[in-house]
N, C-alpha and C positions, 0 to 999 in steps of 0.2 A: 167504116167510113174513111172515105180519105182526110190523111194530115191535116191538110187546109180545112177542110167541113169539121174535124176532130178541133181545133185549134175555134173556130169561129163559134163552133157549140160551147166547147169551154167557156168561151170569153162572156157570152152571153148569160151563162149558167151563174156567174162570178159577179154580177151585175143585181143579179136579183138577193131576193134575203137572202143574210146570212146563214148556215148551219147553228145549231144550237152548239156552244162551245160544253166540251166533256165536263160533266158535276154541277152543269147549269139546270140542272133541275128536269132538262128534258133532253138527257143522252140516247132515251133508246129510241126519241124520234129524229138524234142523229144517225142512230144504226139503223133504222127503217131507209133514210133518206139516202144514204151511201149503200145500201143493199139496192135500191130502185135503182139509183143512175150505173151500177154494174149488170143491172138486168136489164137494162139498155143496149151498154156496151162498155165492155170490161177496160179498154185503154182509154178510153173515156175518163171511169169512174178512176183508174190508176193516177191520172193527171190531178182531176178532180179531187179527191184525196188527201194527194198529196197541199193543194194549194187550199183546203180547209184545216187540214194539219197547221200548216204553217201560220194562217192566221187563227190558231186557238193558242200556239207557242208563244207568240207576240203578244196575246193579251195577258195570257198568265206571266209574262213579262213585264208586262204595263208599257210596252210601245205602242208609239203609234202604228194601223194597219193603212194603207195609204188605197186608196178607193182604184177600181176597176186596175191593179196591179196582179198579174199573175205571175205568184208565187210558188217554186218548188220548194223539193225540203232533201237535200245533198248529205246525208249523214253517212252511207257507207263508207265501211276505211277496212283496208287490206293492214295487215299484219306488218309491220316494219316499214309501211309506206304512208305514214303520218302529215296532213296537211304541216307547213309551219307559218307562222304570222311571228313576225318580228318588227320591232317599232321603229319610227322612221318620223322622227317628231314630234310634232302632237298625231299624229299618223299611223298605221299599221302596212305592213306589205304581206300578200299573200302568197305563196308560193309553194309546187308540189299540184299530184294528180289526184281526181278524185274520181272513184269509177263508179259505176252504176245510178247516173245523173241521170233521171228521166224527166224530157222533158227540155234537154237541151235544146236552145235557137229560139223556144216556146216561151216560157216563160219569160216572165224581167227581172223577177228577183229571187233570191235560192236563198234560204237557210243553212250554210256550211257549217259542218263539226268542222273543227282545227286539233288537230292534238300536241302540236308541239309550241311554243315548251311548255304548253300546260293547255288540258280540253277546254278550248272555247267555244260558244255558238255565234257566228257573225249574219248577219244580215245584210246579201250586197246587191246593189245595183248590178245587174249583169250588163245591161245597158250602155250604162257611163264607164263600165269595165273591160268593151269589147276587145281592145289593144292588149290587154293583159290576160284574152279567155278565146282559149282554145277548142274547137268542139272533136271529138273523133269516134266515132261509130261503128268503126273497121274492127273491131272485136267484135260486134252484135250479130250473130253466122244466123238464128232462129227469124223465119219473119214473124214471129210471135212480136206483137207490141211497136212492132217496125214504126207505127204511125206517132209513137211518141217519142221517138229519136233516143233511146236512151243509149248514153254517152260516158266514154271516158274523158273528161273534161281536166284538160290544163292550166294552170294560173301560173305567169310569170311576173312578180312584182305588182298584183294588182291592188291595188289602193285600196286600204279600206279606213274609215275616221272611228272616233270612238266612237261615236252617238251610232255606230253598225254596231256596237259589241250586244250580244244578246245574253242579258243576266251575270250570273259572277263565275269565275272560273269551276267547270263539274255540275254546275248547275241543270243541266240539258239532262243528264242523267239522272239525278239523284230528285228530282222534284216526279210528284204523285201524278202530274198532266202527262210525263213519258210513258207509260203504263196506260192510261184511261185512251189515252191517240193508240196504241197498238193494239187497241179494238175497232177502230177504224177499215184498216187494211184487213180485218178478221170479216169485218160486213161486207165487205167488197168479195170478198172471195163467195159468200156465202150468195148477194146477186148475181156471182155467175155460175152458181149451179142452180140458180131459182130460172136462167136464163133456159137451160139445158131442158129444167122440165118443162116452161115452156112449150118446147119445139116437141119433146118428148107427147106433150097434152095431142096437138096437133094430127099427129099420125095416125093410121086408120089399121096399123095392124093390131090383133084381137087376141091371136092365140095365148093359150094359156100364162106362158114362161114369159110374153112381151108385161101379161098384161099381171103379173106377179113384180116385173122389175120397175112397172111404174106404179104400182104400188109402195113398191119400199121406198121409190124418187121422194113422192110425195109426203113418206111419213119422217125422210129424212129431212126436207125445206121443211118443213112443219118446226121438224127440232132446232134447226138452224135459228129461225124467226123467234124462238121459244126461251132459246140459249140467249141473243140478241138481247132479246127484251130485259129479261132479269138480269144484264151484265150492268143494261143502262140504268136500272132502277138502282141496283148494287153501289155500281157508282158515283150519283148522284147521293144516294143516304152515305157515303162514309167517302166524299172526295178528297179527305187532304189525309185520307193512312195511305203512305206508299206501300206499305208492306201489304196491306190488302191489295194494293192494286196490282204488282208484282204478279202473286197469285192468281188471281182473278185474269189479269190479263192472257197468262200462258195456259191456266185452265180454258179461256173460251178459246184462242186461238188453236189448241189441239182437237177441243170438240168440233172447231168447224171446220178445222182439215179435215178429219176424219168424214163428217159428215158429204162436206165434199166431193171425197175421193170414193166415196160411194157412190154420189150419184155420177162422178167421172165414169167409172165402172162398170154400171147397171147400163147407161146410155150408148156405149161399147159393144156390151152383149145383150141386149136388147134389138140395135137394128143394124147392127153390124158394120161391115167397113163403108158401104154407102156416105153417111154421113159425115164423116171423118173422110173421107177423099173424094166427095164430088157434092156436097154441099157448102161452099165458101163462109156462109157467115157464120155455120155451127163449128167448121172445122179449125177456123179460128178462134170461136169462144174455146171451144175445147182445148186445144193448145194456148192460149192464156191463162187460161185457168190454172192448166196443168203445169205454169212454169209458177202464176202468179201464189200459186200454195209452197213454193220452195223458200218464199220469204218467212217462212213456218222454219224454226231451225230444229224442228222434228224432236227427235230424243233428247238434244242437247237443252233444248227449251224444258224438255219434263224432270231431266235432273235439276232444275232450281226450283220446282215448285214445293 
């Protein structure tokens, strides 16, 4: 879908009930419910996602989540290139880049990690902070994800009050909800290979070797849905050990790469280059998919577990 049509589905989707927040007792009908709007459409569910994330952070914060406001969640940080917030009265100022903001122009309000001189989580008006925020998209070469503008984003001096600070310094990492949300982005990858079979169901060729790869499509969304479920029940019986969740989290997130990249795979050599160069909406799932599982930090993720 186009931006505009992506931006007004959102808005609407944000409107209706809320997602169940993680260890509310009914996680895995939040993993069902973020696997469906990726089986939809994956930049969709990307956005989406992220703007349920952000309002399950804020309540395990005990802020307020402010109605029909669509929120990002701006956490990546490069190496030696540290957000900083420095005080400025009773006031804070913002200042430094932050890259891989999806969602830029879209949203009104973004959850920022800060790292210097000490990791904070702010809450800002992007709105009231236009003067001070920058958008630039001239990195993004892939039209993977094009429709959700995602951004390296500048702050020069932007304002922020304390009643923005979110939790105590470290908090953002060290609490058991950062773990149970990095199953989130695990279902979303998971609806867009449920999206794949799909289209895969659809098709009319028969021969042996098609009809062996949508065999295994199917018993792999099978395990995905299966993984899903017992993460949310997991989590809900044991929500506040971080060290289980830890666990747990980078356990299911390699299962549904994996899984994944299977059915990435099988749907490849099954009907060959057709689909992937003259079908538009599969050739895009596909390539979403294919970038949105690098959010998976692969081996580095299974040496913690």
């Amino acid at each position: 879908m186009l931006r505009e049509e992506l931006e007004e589905h959102l808005r609407a989707m944000i409107t209706g009930p809320m997602l169940p927040f993680p260890g509310s007792g009914e996680t895995a009908t939040r993993h069902l419910q973020l696997m469906n709007v990726a089986r939809e459409d994956i930049s969709l569910a990307r956005l989406a996602e992220a703007h349920w994330d952000a309002t399950a952070i804020l309540a395990e914060a005990g802020k307020t989540i402010i109605a029909d406001v669509l929120y990002g969640v701006w956490a990546s940080e490069r190496p030696g290139r540290a957000m900083v917030l420095k005080q400025d009265g009773n006031d804070f100022l913002l200042t430094g880049t932050k890259s891989f903001c999806s969602g830029a122009g879209i949203v009104d309000r973004a959850l920022i990690i800060v790292g210097s001189p000490e990791q904070r989580l702010i809450d800002m008006d992007l709105r009231a902070n236009h003067r001070a925020v920058c958008f630039d998209n001239s990195d993004w070469k892939t039209s993977a994800f094009s429709e959700t503008n995602t951004s390296s984003v500048h702050f020069q001096d932007a304002r922020i009050s304390a009643d923005e600070l979110v939790g105590e310094p470290h908090w953002y990492l060290k609490r058991p909800g950062f773990w149970h949300g990095a199953c989130g982005p695990a279902a979303c990858w998971a609806g867009g290979a449920v999206g794949l079979l799909d289209y895969a169901l659809l098709q009319s060729r028969e021969d042996p070797h098609t009809l062996a790869h949508l065999g295994a499509m199917h018993a792999s969304v099978w395990a995905l849905y299966s993984i899903l479920e017992k993460a949310g029940h997991e989590i809900d019986a044991t929500a506040s050990n971080a060290e289980l969740a830890l666990v747990r989290a980078l356990t299911v997130r390699h299962l549904v790469e994996q899984g994944c990249t299977d059915v990435l795979r099988r749907v490849s050599r099954a009907y060959g280059p057709h689909p992937l160069a003259m079908d538009r909406h599969i050739a895009r799932r596909y390539q979403e998919l294919d970038l949105y599982l690098r959010q998976s930090h692969a081996e580095r993720d299974l040496g913690s577990v």
